[in-house]
N, C-alpha and C positions, 0 to 999 in steps of 0.2 A: 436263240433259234426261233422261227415261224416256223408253224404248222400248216401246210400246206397241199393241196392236191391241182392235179392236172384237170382241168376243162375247159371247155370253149370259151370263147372271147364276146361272144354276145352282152349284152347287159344283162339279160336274165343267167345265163352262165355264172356272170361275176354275182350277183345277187343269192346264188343258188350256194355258190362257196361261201358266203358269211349267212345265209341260212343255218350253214352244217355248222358256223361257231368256227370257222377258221380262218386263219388270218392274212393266207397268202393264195394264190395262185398261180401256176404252172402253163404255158401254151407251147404245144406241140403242130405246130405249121409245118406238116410236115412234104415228102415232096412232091403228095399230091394236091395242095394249096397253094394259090397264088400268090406267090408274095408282096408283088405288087397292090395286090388288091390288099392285104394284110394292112402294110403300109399306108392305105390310101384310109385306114380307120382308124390307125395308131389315135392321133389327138381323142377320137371318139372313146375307146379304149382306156386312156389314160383318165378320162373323165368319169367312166365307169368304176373303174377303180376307185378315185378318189370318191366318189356318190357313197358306196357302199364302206370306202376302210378298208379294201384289200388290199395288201402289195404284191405285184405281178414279180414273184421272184427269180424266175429265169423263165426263156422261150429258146426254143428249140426245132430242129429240121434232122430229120431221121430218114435215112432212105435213099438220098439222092447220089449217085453218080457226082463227084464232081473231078474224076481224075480220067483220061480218056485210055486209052488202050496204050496207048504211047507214053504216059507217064507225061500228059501236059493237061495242064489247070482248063475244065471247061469253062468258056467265059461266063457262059449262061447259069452255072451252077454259081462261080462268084457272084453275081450281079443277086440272084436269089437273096444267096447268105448277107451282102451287103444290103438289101433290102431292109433281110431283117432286123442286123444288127443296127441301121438309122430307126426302124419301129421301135427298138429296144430303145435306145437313149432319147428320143420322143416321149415314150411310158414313164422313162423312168427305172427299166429293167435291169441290174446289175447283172447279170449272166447270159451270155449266148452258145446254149451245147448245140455240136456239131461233130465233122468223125470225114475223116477220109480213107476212102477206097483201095484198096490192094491192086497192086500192078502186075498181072501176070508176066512173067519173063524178065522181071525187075527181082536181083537182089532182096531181101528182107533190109539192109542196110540204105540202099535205093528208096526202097519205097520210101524210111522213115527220112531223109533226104526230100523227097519229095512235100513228104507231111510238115516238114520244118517251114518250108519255104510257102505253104499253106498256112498254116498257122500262122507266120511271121506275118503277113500280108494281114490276114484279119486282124490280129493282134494290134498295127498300124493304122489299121483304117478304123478299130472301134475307140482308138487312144480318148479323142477327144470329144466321145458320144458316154464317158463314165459305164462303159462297157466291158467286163473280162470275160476272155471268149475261154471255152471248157471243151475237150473231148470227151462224148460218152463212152461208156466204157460197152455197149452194145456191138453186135458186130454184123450189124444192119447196115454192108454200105459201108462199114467199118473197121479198119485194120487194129486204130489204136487201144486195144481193150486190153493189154497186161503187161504183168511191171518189164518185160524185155523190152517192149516200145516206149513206154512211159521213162524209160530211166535214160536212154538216148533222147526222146523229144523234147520232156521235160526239162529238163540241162540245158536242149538248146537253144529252148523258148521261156527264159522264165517267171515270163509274165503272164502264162497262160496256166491252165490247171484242167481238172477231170469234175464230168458231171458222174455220181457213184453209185451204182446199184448191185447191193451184195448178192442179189438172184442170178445176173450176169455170169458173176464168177464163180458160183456153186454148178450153174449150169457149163460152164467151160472147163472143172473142173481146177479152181483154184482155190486159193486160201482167203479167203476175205479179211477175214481178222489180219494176217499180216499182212495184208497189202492196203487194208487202214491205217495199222498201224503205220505201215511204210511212207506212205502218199496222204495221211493224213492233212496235213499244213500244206496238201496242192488242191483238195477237195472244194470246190466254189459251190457247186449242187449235189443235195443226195434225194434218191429215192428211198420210198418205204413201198417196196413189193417183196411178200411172201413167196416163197417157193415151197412147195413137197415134190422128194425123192423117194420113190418103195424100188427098192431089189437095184440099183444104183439107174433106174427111168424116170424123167422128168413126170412128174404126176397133174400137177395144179399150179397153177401162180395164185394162192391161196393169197387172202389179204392179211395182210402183215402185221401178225402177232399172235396168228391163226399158224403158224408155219415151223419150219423146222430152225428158222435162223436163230443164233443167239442176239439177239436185241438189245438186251441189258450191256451184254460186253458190246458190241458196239458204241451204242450210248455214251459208255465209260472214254472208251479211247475217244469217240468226235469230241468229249468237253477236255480230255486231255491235250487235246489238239490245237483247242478254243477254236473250233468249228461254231461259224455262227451265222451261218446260212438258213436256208430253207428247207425243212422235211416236207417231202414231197408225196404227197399218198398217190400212187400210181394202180388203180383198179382194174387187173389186166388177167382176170379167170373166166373162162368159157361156164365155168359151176356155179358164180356167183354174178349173180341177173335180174334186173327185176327189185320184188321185193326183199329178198336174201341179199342181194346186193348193195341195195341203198342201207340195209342193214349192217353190211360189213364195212360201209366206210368209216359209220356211226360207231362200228367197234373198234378199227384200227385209231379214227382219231382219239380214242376215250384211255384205247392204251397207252396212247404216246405220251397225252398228255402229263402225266406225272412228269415224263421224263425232261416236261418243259421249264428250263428255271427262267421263272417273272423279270421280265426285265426291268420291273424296278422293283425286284426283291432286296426287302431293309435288314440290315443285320448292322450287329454292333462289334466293335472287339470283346474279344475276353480270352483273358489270359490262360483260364484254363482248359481252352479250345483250339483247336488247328484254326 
């Protein structure tokens, strides 16, 4: 696994992430960004990356409409997403999260019909860009956030997989732990954002390890999983700003890190050891 967080794509961006001592990077292009223009920096981007040692482990587009009233694919929204996913395999990015839209006056079965035949489209056109595209589990703009959708999609797509944020589903009122456990081996990206809950009301998106989530047990099940993607430190509290803030990245990365096994961690046999 990399250790990793969300920021800009400028050079000093990328610079600023192996500042903090980490190893990947995160881009959220989202749908108020042009993707075109995105696109038109990728090589630039990719250069940046490589200058400093980061790896750009998934980009992402939150927010956008791409399904119209009628339940037909806006073009405008595909061309976006295909934007970014030719930026992604330009960088170098192995993950593209994304998420569609709920159809009013459509079935629940409809819509994921819908989502299949979205999916399936991306999934084909990022085939030979070394691209796998992810639905976030957000419901920004987003139907596919829980396992009733994920267990019809995923079946019918299954080359595709889920970008995972356990705050998501605490705040939708799910189980996380079993829908890790569940979707674990579909998991291509994860986020590390805290949440606090008092008297069952959303409090803080508290930074992550600072919070109410079980961490450890997570940890446990993604190596059970052999999850081995990017942890993604997502900074998304109105309380932590500032000074307190560039502080609690500095905390969340320091807690993770244990939980990072070296990838060229040496070990020997022995027989009287697991």
């Amino acid at each position: 696994m990399k250790l990793g967080i969300i920021n800009g794509w400028s050079e000093g961006c990328i610079e600023y992430v192996r500042s903090k001592g980490l190893d990947a990077v995160e881009f959220c292009v989202n749908y108020n960004y042009d993707s075109a223009d995105f696109l038109s920096k990728a090589a630039d981007i990719k250069g940046y990356a490589e200058k400093y040692n980061v790896s750009v482990g998934a980009i992402g587009r939150w927010g956008m409409q791409r399904i119209d009233d009628n339940g037909e694919i806006i073009p405008e929204a595909l061309e976006n997403d295909k934007n970014l996913i030719t930026a992604a395999g330009i960088i170098g990015c192995p993950v593209y999260n994304c998420g569609v839209n709920y159809t009013e006056g459509k079935t629940f079965y409809e819509n994921c019909e819908i989502a299949i035949n979205y999916f399936r489209t991306l999934v084909e056109f990022a085939k030979d860009k070394n691209v796998k595209i992810a639905s976030y589990n957000c419901r920004w703009e987003n139907f596919v956030v829980e396992p009733e959708a994920w267990r019809v999609i995923l079946s019918a797509v299954p080359e595709m997989g889920l970008k995972y944020d356990p705050s998501h589903s605490i705040g939708n009122g799910g189980n996380y732990l079993k829908e890790i456990l569940e979707f674990g081996d579909r998991i291509f990206h994860f986020h590390l954002k805290g949440t606090v809950e008092i008297g069952g009301e959303h409090y803080d998106d508290a930074p992550a390890g600072m919070d109410q989530t079980d961490w450890k047990t997570v940890m446990d099940i993604l190596y059970t999983k052999d999850y081995n993607g990017m942890l993604s430190i997502e900074p998304h509290s109105s309380f932590w700003t500032g000074k307190k803030g560039q502080w609690a990245i500095d905390f969340t990365a320091n807690y993770f890190r244990p939980y990072i096994m070296p990838e060229n961690y040496a070990y020997s046999e022995n027989p009287y050891m697991p």
